[in-house]
C-alpha positions in Angstrom: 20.7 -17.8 17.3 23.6 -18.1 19.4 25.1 -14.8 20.9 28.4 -15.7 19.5 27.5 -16.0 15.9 25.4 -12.4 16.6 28.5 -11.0 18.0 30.3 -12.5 15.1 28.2 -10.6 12.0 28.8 -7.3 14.0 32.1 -7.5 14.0 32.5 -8.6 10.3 30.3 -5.6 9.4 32.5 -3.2 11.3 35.3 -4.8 10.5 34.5 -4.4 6.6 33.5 -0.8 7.3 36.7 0.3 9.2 38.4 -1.2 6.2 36.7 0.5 3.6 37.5 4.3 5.6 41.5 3.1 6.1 40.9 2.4 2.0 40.4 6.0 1.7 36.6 5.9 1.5 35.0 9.4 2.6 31.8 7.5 4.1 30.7 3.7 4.4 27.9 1.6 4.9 28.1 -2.3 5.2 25.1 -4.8 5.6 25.7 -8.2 6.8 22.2 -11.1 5.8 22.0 -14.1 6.9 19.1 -16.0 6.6 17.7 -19.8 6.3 15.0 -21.3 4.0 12.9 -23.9 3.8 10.1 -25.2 0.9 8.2 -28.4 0.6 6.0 -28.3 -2.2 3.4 -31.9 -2.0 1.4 -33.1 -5.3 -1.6 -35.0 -4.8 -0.6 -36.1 -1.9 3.2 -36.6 -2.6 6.1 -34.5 -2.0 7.5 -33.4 -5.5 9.5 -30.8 -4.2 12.0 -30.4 -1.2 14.6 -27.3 -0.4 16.2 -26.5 2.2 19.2 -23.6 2.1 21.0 -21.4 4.3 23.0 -18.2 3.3 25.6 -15.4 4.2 26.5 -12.1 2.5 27.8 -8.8 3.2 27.0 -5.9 1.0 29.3 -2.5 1.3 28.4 0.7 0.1 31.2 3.6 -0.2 31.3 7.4 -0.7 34.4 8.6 -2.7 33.1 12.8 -1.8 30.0 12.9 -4.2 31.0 10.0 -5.8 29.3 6.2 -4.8 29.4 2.6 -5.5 28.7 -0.7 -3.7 29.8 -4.0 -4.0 28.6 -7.6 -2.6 30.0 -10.5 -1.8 28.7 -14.2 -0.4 32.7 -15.0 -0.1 33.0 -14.1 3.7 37.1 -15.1 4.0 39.8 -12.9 4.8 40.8 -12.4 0.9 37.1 -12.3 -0.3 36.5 -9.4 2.1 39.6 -7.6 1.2 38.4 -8.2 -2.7 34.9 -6.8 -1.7 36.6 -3.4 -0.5 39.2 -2.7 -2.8 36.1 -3.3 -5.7 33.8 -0.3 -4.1 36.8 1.7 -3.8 38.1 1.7 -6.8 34.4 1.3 -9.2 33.9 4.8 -6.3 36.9 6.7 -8.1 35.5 6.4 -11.9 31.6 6.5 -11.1 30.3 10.3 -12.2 30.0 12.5 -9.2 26.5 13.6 -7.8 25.7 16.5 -5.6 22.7 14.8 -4.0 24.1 11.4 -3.0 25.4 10.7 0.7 23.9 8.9 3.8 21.5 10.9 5.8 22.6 13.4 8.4 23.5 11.6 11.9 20.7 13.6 13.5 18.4 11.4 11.5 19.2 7.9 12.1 17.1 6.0 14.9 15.2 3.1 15.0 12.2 1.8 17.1 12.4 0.5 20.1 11.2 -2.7 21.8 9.9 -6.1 20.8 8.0 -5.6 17.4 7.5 -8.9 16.6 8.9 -9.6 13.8 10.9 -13.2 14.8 9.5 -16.3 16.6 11.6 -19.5 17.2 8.9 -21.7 16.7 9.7 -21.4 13.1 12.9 -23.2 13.0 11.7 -25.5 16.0 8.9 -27.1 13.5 10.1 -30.5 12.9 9.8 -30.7 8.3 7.7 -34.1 8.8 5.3 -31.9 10.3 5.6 -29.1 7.4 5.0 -30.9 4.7 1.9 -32.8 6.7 0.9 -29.2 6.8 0.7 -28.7 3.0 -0.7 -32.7 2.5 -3.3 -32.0 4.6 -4.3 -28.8 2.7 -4.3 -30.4 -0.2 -6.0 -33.5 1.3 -9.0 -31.1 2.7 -9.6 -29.1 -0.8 -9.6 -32.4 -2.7 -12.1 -34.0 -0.7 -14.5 -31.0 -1.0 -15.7 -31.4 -4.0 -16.3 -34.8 -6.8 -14.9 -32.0 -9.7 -11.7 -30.9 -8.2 -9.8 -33.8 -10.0 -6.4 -32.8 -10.1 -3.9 -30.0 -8.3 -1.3 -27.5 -8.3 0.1 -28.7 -5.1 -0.1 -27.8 -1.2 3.0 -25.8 -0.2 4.7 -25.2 3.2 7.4 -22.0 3.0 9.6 -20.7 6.1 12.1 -18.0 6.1 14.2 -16.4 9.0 16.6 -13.5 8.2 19.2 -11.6 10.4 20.4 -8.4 9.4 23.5 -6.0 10.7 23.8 -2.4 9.2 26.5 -0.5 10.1 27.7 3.3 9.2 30.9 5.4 9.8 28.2 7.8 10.8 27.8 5.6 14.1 24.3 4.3 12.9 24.4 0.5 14.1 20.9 -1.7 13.3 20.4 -5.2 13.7 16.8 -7.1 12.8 16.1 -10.8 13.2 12.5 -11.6 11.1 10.8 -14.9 10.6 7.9 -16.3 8.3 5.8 -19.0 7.7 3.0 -20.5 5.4 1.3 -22.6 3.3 -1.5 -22.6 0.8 -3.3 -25.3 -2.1 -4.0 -24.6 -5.1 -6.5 -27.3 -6.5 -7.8 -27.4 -10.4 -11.5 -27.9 -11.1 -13.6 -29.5 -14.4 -16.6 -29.0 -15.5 -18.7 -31.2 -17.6 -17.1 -29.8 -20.7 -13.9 -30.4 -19.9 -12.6 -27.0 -19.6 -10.5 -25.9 -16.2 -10.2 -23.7 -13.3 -7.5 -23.0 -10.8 -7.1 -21.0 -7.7 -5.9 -21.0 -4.4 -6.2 -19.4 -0.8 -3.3 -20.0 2.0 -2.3 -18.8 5.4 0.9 -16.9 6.6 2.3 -15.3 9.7 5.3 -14.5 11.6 4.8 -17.7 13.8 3.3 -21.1 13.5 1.2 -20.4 16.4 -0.9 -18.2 14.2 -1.7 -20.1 11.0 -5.1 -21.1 10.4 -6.5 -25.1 10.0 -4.8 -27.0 7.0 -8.6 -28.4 6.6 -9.6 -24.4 6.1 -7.5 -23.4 4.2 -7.9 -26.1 1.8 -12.3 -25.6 1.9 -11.5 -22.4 0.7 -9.0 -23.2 -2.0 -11.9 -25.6 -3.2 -14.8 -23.0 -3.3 -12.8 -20.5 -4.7 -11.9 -22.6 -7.4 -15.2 -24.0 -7.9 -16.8 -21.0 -8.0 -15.4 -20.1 -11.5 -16.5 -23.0 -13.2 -18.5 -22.4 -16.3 -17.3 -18.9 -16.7 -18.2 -17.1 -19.7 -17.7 -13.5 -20.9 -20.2 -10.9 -21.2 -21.3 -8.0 -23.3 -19.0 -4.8 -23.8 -20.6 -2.3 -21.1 -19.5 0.2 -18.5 -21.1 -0.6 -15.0 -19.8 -0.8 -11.1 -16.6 -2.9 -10.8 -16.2 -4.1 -7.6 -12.5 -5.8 -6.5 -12.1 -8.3 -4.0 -9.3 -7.4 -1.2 -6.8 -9.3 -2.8 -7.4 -7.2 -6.0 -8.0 -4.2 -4.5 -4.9 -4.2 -2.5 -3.3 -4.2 -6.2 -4.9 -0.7 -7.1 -4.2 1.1 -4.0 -0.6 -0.6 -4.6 -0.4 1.7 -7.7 -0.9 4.7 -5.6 2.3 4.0 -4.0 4.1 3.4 -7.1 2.6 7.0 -8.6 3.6 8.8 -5.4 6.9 7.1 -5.5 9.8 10.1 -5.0 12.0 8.3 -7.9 9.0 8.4 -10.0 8.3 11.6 -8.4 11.7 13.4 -9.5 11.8 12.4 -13.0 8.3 13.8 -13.5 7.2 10.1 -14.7 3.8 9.6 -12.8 0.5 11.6 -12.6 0.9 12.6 -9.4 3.9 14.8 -10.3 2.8 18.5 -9.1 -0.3 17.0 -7.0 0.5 17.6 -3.7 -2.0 19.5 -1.6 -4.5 18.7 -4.5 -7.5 16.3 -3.9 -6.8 13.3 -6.1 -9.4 11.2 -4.6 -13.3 11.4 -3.4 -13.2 12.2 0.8 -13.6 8.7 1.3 -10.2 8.1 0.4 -7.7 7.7 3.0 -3.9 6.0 2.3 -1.5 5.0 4.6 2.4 3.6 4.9 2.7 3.0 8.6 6.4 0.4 8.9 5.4 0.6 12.7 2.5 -1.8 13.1 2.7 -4.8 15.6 -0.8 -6.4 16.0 -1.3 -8.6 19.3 2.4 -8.5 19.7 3.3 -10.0 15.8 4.8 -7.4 13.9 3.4 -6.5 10.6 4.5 -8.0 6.9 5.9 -4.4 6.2 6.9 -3.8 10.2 10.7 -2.7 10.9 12.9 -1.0 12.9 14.7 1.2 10.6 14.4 1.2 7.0 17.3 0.5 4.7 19.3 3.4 5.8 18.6 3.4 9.4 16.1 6.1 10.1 13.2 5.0 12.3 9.9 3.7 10.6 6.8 5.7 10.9 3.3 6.1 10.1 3.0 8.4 6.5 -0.5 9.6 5.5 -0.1 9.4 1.4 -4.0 10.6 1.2 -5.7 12.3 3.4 -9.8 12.5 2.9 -8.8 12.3 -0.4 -5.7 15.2 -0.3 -2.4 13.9 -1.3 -0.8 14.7 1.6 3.2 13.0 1.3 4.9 11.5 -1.7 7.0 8.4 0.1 11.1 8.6 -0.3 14.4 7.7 0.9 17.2 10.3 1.6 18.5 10.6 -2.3 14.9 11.6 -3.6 14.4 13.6 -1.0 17.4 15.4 -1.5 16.5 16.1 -4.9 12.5 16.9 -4.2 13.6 19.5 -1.2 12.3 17.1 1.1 12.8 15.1 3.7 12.8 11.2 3.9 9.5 9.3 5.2 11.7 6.7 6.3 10.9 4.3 3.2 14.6 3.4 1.9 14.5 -0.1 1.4 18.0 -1.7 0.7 19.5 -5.2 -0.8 23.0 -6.1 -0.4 24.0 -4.3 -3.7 23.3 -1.2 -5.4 21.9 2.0 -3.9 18.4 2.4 -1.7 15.4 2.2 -3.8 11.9 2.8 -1.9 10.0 0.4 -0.2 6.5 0.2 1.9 5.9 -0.6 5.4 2.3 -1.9 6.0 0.5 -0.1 3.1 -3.0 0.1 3.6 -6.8 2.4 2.8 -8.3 2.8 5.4 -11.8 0.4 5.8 -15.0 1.6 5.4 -18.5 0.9 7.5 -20.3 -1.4 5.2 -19.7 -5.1 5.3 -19.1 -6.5 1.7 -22.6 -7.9 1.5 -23.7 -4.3 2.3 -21.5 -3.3 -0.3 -22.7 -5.7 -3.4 -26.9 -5.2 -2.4 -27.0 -1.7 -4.3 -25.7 -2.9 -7.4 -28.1 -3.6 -9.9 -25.4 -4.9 -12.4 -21.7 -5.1 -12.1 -18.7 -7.1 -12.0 -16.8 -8.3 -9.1 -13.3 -9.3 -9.8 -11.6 -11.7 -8.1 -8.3 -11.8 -10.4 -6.4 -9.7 -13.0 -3.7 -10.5 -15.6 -0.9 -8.5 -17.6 0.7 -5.3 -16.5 -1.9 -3.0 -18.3 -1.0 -0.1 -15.6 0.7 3.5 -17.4 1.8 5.6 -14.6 2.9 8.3 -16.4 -0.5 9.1 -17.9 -2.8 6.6 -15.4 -3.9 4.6 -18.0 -5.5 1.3 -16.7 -6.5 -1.9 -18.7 -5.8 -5.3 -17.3 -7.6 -8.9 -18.4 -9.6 -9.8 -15.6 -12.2 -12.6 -14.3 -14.8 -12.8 -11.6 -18.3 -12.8 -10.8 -21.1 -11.2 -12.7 -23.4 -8.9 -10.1 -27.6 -9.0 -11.0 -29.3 -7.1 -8.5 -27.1 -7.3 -5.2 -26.3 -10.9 -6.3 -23.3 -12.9 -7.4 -25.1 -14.7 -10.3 -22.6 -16.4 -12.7 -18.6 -16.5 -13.4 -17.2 -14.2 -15.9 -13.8 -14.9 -17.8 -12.1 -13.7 -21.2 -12.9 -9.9 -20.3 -10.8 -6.4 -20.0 -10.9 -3.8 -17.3 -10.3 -0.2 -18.4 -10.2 2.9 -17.2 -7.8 5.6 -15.7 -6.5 5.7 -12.1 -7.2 9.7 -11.9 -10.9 8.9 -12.5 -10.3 5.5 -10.8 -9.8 6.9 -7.2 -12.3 9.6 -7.2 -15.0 7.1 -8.6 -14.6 4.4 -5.2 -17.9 4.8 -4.4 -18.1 2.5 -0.9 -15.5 0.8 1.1 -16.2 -2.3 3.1 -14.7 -3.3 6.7 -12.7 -6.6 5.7 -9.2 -5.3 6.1 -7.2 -7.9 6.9 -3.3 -8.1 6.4 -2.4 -11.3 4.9 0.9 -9.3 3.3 2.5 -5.9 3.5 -0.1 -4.2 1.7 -3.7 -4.8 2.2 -7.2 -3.4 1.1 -10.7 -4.5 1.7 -13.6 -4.7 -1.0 -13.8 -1.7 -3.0 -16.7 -0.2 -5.8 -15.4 1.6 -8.7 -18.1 3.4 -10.3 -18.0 3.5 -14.3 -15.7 1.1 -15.7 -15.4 -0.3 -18.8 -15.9 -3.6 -19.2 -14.4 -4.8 -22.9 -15.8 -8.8 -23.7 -18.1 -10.4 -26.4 
């Protein structure tokens, strides 16, 4: 991106700011995006789908004394931005005042230093002949693998850059350039009855120079869908459930969610009150670390500063199976008697919610293999459906299919069944942990065993 046009977003972000203070605004906060995107989405082996966009917006946040509101705007001229002030300032005069609003203190703000890796030019330099060869040959590959795999969801190809400018009258001033890339098939297998299966697998980094083959991607697509044909349900029974990373990522995602400080604050989760208590077997370690760079590409969740411009970090959620931190931005900090762990994550409108970093349990010793062979029967679940999930009370039930487990073995697919339980029980039932961590988003798990559950089917 030319220096000019970074140059350019500062000074429209200041500019706004400076504007909203002359306005009579007690504090301000302006965030300037700009990003591109790009999808090509190819069906049996021709493109159906084709996009291509670029944007600009500015969001601005004001502080009338303890009252707050924020405004946004994608019209960038002269008399849009003057529009975009006068709107926060006057929505700031007849918004109800609150004692715990405000930025954070000026002692606070930072942000990491150095390369992080978090944008690579190589993702705008790939020519979009070559993208959407990408996602044909994907396709192409998982096709091929097998005489059942008859039809398909498509091969996709997805990039994204972003550029981001916050400014504060507090003299915070953050800017962040990010890039992404991927792809992934999806085929659709049939068995000799008729009936269908669909899944998928894909590939994503920061950089093109780190995707994996098209070809292997694709293979995989193809087993994983294969491997559910002639599913079945089974028998209403409680036995070891054990979740495949890209499920298991989903239930240590819900610890987040319950230690959440907004969630925290309005006493609506189960871990209201829990701090210092064990909530999990020893086993059990959690962590939000927004500071991760791995061979010099920054992480999924990786950043600078977090959506109010305090420095990232490394939070231990669950220690050995102590809750140790609930996660929060400057408002729910305010009102916990706390301080932030650096997790405010910010849009162009509305005020800071909370947002992870790189979200992650710590891996265990075993390998997965290691992990199945002691299982005498059990299910291994490869996907979940619904939003069966009560945080307030930890309630857990969610439709689910997989692979039935007969002594150490993945013996048949299973389908048409319901997962129950409770996350209290949940997390101090995960018996083994396996060493396949691997971040392929923000938040990432390896295979887990949950002792116990109930498995509702036939």
């Amino acid at each position: 991106m030319p220096t000019e046009t970074l140059t350019d977003l500062r000074t429209l972000a200041e500019s706004v700011l400076h504007r909203a203070l002359k306005s009579g605004a007690t504090d301000a906060e302006a965030v300037v995006y700009e990003g591109e995107e790009f999808s090509a989405l190819v069906r049996l082996g021709q493109v159906e789908t084709l996009k291509e966009s670029g944007s600009r917006a500015i969001g601005l946040r004001v502080f009338n004394g303890l009252r707050t509101a924020s405004t946004s705007s994608s019209d960038l001229s002269p008399e849009g931005l003057e529009k975009l002030v006068e709107g926060a300032i006057a929505l700031s005069k007849i918004t109800s005042e609150d004692p715990f609003i405000g930025l954070p203190d000026e002692s606070e703000f930072g942000q990491l230093e150095g390369n992080l890796g978090l944008y690579f030019e190589d993702v705008n330099d790939q020519p979009p002949a070559e993208r959407i060869e990408i996602a044909r040959r994907c396709e192409a590959a998982a096709m091929a693998y097998d005489t059942r795999i008859q039809n398909s969801g498509g091969g996709d190809f997805d990039t994204s850059t972003a550029h981001k400018i916050m400014v504060n009258s507090r003299g915070f001033v953050g800017e962040q350039r990010r890039s992404y890339c991927g792809f992934s098939a999806a085929p659709i297998a049939i068995d000799e009855s008729g009936r269908m299966q669909r899944n998928y697998w894909y590939s994503s980094s920061r950089t093109t120079s780190k995707l994996e083959s098209p070809e292997t991607i694709g293979i995989i697509a193809a087993q994983r869908t294969l491997r559910h044909l002639g599913a079945r349900p089974v028998k209403t029974q409680r036995v070891p459930v054990i979740f495949s990373p890209e499920i298991a990522r989903s239930i240590i995602g819900n610890l987040f969610e319950a230690a959440n400080g907004d969630a925290i604050y309005r006493h609506a989760t189960f871990l209201d009150g829990m701090l210092g208590e064990r909530i999990a077997g020893e086993n059990i370690t959690v962590i939000d670390d927004g500071t991760l760079v791995f061979d010099g590409i920054g992480g999924f969740g990786t950043s600078a500063f977090d959506g109010e411009g305090l420095p990232t970090r490394r939070t231990v959620l669950v220690e050995k199976g102590i809750l140790k931190n609930y996660v929060t931005n400057t408002y729910t900090a305010r009102k916990l008697g706390l301080k932030s762990t650096g997790n405010a994550s910010r849009g162009l409108a509305g005020n800071p919610g909370i947002g992870a970093g790189n979200f992650f349990i710590e891996p265990g010793q075993c390998t997965p293999e290691q992990l199945l062979a002691d299982v005498k029967t059990g299910l291994y679940v490869t996907e979940t459906m619904g939003f069966g999930v009560n945080l307030v009370t930890g309630d857990y039930s969610q439709g689910a299919s997989g692979l039935w487990i007969e002594n150490g073995e993945l013996t048949y697919p299973v389908e048409e069944i319901t997962i129950a339980g409770n996350l209290k029980d949940m997390y101090k039932n995960i018996s083994a942990i396996a060493n396949d961590l691997v971040f392929r988003s923000a938040s990432a798990a390896p295979t887990l065993r949950i002792e116990g559950m109930t498995i509702a089917g036939s």
